[in-house]
Each structure stands twice: as C-alpha cells, then as structure tokens.
N, C-alpha and C positions, 0 to 999 in steps of 0.2 A: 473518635471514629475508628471502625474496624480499615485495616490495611492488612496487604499483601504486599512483605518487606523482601527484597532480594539481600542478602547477608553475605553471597559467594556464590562459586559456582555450583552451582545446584544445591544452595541453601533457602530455602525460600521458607519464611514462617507467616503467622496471622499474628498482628498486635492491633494495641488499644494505640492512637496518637491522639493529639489535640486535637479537634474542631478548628479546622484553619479558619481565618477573621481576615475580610477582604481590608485591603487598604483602599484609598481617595478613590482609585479607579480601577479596582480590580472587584471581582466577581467569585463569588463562592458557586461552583456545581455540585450539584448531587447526584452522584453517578447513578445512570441508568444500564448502560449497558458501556462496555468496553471490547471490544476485537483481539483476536490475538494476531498479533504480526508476528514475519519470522523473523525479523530482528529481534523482537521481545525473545524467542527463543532461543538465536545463537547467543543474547547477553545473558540467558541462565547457561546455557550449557558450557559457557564461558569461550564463545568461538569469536563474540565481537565486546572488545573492552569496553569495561563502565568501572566507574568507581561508586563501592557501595558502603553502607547498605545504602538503596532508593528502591520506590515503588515505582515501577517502570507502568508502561498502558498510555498509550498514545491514540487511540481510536476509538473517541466516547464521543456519549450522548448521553445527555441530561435533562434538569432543569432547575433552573437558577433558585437560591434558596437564599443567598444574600445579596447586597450592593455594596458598593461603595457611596461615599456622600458623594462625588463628581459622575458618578454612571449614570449617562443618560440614552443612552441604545437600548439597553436591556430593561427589564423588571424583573422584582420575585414571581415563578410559574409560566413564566416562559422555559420553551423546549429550543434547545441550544446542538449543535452539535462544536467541538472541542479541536480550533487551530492549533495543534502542539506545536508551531514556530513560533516562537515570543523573539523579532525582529528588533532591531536599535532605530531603524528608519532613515538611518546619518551615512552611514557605509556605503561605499561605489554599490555595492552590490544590493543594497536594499533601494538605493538614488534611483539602479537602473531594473529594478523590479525584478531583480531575483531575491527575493529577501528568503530561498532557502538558503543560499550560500552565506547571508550576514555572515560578517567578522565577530561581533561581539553578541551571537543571537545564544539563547536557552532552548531548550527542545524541554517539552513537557512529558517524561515518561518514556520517551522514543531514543533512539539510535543518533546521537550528534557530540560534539566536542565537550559540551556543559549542558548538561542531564541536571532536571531539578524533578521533584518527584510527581508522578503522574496519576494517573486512574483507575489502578487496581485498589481503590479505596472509595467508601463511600463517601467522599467528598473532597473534589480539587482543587486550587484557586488560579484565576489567572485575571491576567489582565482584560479589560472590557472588549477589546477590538481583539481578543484570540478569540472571541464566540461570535457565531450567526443564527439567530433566531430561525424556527424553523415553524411552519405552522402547526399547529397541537393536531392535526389530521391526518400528519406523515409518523407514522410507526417509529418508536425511541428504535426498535433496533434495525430498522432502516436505515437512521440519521448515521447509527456507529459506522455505518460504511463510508460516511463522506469522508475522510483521508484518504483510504485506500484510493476510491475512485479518481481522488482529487490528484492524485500519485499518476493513476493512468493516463489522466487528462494531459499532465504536464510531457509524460512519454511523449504524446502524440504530438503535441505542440511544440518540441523540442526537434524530432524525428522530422516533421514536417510530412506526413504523409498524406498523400492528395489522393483524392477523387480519379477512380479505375486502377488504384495502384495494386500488386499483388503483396501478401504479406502471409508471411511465414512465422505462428506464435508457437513455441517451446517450453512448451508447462501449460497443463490445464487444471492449474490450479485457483483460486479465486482471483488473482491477478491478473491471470492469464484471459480467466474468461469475462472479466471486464473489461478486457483490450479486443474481446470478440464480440459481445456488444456493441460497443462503442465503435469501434471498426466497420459493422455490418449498417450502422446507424447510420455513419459519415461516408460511404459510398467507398469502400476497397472491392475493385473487382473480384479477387477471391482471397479468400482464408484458409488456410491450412493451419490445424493443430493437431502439434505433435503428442505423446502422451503415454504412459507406460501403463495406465491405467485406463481400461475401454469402459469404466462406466462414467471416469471424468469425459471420456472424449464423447457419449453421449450426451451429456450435459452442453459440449460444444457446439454440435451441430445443431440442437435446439435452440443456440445463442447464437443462432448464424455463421459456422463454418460451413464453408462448401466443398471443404474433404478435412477427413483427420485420417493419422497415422499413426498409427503403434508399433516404433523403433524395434520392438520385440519381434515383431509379426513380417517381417519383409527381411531384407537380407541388400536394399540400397536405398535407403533415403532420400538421398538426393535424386536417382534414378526416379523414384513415386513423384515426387517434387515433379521434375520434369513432365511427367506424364500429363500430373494435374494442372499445367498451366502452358500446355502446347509447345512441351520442349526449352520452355525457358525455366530459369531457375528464378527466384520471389526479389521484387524489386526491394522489398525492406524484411529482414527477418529479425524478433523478438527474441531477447533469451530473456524471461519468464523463471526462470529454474533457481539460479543463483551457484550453479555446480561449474566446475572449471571442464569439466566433458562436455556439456553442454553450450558455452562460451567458443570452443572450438570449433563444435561440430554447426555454429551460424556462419562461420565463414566458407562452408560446403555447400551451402544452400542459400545463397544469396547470387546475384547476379553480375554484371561488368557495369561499376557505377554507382551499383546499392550502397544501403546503410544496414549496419546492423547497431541496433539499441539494446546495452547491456541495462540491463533494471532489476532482473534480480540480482540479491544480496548474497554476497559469496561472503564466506567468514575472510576478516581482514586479516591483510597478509599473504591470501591465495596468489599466486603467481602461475603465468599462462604462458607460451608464445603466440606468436603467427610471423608472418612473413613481410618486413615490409616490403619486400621486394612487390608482392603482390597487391597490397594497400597504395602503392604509388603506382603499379603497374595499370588496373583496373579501378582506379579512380573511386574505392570504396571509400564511405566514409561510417566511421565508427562510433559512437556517442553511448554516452550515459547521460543518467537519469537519474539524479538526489530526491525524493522529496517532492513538494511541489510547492510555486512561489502563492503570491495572495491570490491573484487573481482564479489557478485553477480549481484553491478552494469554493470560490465562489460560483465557479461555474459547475463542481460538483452537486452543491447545495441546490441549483437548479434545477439538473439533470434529474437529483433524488425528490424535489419536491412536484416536480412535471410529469413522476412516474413514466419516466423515459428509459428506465434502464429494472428491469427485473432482476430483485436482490433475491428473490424469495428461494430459491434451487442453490444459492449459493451458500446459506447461511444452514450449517447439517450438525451442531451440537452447539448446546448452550449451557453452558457452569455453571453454577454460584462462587462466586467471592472465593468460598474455600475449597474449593478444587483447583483452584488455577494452573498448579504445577502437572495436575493429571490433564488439563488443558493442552501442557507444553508440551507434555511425551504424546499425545495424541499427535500435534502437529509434525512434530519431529517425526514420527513415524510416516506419516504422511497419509491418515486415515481421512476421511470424509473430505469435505472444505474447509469451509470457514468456520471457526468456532465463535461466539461469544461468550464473553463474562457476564452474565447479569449481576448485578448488584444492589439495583433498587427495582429493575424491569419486571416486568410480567412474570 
C-alpha cells in the first residue's frame, strides 16, 4: 500500500508498505478521506515529539475491506469513521470512562505517548470497537470530521456550560467554529468570536455568533466584550488558538467565577503565567481539554449522521495522498479551514 511516512522534521516521503492483515478482532480500513489536524502539523514541523518514521492521520473515514475471524460489529463495505484511541479498558481512567487519559492506551496516527501508524495511507488496521459504522448515506468526507467534533463535544462536557451562558471562542478556525455551532445548538445566550481573519469571522456568524471581533480592528477587547453583553465580561471563554498570547489574553475576558477552557494545542513545552492571586481571588476555574473519551465519540457520530451540524463551509481544500506536506504548509499558514486528504474519496 501507498503511505505518507514522517522520517524527521519536515522529512516526509511516499512509500510502498505491506497490505496490513487484521488479526481475531481487528479490522482492515480503506482510507477514504483523512483531515489534517494541527497536531499532525506541529509533529512535522517538529514542535510536538513523536518518534519516527510513522504515518501520522488521526481523522478518517473509510470502509472496511477486511475482518477479523472474531469481528462481529462490522462487515466488509461498511462505512466507518476511525476512533484513534485504542484504550486498555483495566486502567482507573478507562474504569471511570476517561479512556482518553488510559495509562497503557495507543493513539492511532495522532498526538499521544505511543503513536502507532495511522491514516495517511491507503489502508489502516485497528481493533473492531475503534470503528462506528456509519450509514452509506452520510458523505465519507463528512464522517472524517467525527474526531474533531468528538474533541468539541468533550470541551463542552468537561467545561460544563449551561443553557443562557455567555461564551467567548478565540479562533475561528475549524475547531473554533464547531464550538459555535454546537454552542448556538445547546442554548448559550451569546457568542462572541474572536479572529484575525474577517472572512473566518463571517463563516462565524453564519454558525451562530452574535458578535465577532477582529483584535486588529478595535484598540480594547475586552472593552467590545463588555459592550456585547451588557457590561459584563463572558461567563466561559474558549482559547481555540493553541498560542501562549492567546492563552493569556482569556483571562482578560472572562468574568468573577468563570472558566476558561484551554483546547487548543500549543507546541509542548510552551510556558505561560497568570496570577494565582487572581484564580483564588475570583473563583476562576481553568481546565483543559485532551482528546475525547468513548462516549463523545459517539455522540459525535450522531450529531454527523442527524445532519445537526453543517460541515459543508468548513471543509475549503482537499489533497491527494501525495501532497500531504503542501497540506501541512497550507495549515501552518493558516489559509482557508479545514483541509482534507483524500485518498480513496471522491
């Protein structure tokens, strides 16, 4: 099979590998479509460790082309989209349903401790219970989006944001504006997105913001903030971004009591401050956001197959296989949205 091998930092080649061969109960896919995440990017550009060579790709969608003799969930020609958590199930943290956090888990292609090789190739294997069938009627490059989203879900559920709350998202990037659907869906009284870019922040308010902001364009942020929510500042603000400026400037715009939700990926290592004086003072409370466990995949899987969530304005370049690298320098730039890989899709 053709693959797209990471060899170093910014060594990335095309090779021939073997036709992977599922064992008892794992499952052969046949890539259809892959997403580029920015973790995929900071591990080329060598901002987040891996050890190589692997083919990285964490956000596919497929359809199944072999079995195992014990797989009984799936069939060959079923369309699949691709849990990159391969969990132990035995660990505190899989017991109590975080199985991003497993102690002895594998990440398939993604950003985690033990990386085995993922889906910038035409064909990946995993175990029967990392796939969810998906009906042949929802779009392969729809399905590719169930991580991402599955990622936002779990923000939310973690975050805990309730119904009339205000919320402040910082990046209107694909991530960003699936926390502004999803958000607009679940009842937040207002949204504000932030964004350097006024044709992302267009894309925003068409996904339900009820103000956006361009940091460029004004001369106090938090002052606009203010304005748009009656002098109060957002009971929960989002950094989306993954930049250590950005990280800072949530604790400006959040409220006495708020949460701020760190989710985007800053290269490891990044170091910040703030004040705990002020975290004990006003009763903030600050959380991150790994991944997501099983169950948000699942409730991703719904969301995408209920067409409850328009993928269609987010998804603004698609590869092949072998461009993947001109992929990466797109993203890293920070051109359009979301990209995909095709690799067997449309």
């Amino acid at each position: 099979m053709k693959a797209m091998v990471l060899d170093g930092v910014k060594q990335m080649k095309l090779v021939e590998l073997p036709d992977p061969e599922p064992g008892p109960d794992e499952v052969i896919v046949k890539v259809a479509y892959c997403g580029v995440c920015m973790t995929d990017v900071h591990m080329y550009f060598g901002e987040f460790p891996v050890k190589t060579p692997v083919v990285l790709g964490h956000e596919c969608s497929g359809i199944i082309s072999k079995v195992g003799k014990e797989v009984t969930r799936v069939s060959i020609g079923d369309h699949i989209a691709l849990n990159p958590i391969i969990h132990c199930g035995v660990c505190e943290y899989c017991l109590g349903g975080r199985t991003n956090l497993c102690e002895n888990g594998l990440v398939v292609g993604g950003a985690g401790e033990r990386i085995i090789n993922g889906a910038y190739a035409e064909y990946v294997k995993v175990p029967e219970r990392n796939v969810i069938k998906y009906d042949k009627h929802v779009p392969l490059k729809y399905s590719s989006l169930t991580e991402p989203l599955a990622c936002v879900i779990h923000g939310i559920r973690l975050t805990g944001i309730e119904i009339g709350n205000s919320v402040v998202i910082i990046g209107a990037g694909p991530i960003g504006l699936l926390f502004t659907q999803l958000l607009a869906i679940s009842g937040s009284s207002r949204i504000i997105v932030l964004d350097l870019k006024n044709e992302r922040l267009k894309v925003a308010e068409k996904m339900g913001a009820s103000h956006v902001i361009n940091p460029k364009e004004t001369n106090d942020v938090a002052k606009d903030i203010k304005e748009s929510l009656d002098g109060s500042l957002a009971d929960v603000v989002i950094e989306a971004v993954g930049s250590i400026a950005t990280v800072k400037e949530a604790f400006r715009y959040v409220k006495k009591g708020g949460k701020i939700l760190i989710f985007g990926v800053p290269p490891k290592g990044a170091l910040t401050t703030f004040s705990p004086f002020d975290v004990y003072f006003t009763e903030l409370k600050v959380i991150g956001a790994y991944a997501f466990a099983t169950e948000d995949f699942k409730k991703s899987v719904a969301m995408i197959s209920s067409n409850r969530v328009n993928l269609d304005p987010l998804i603004t370049e698609i590869y092949p296989l072998e461009q993947l690298e001109k992929a990466f320098e797109s993203a890293k730039r920070g051109d359009g949205l979301k990209k995909l890989i095709s690799v067997s899709g449309d």
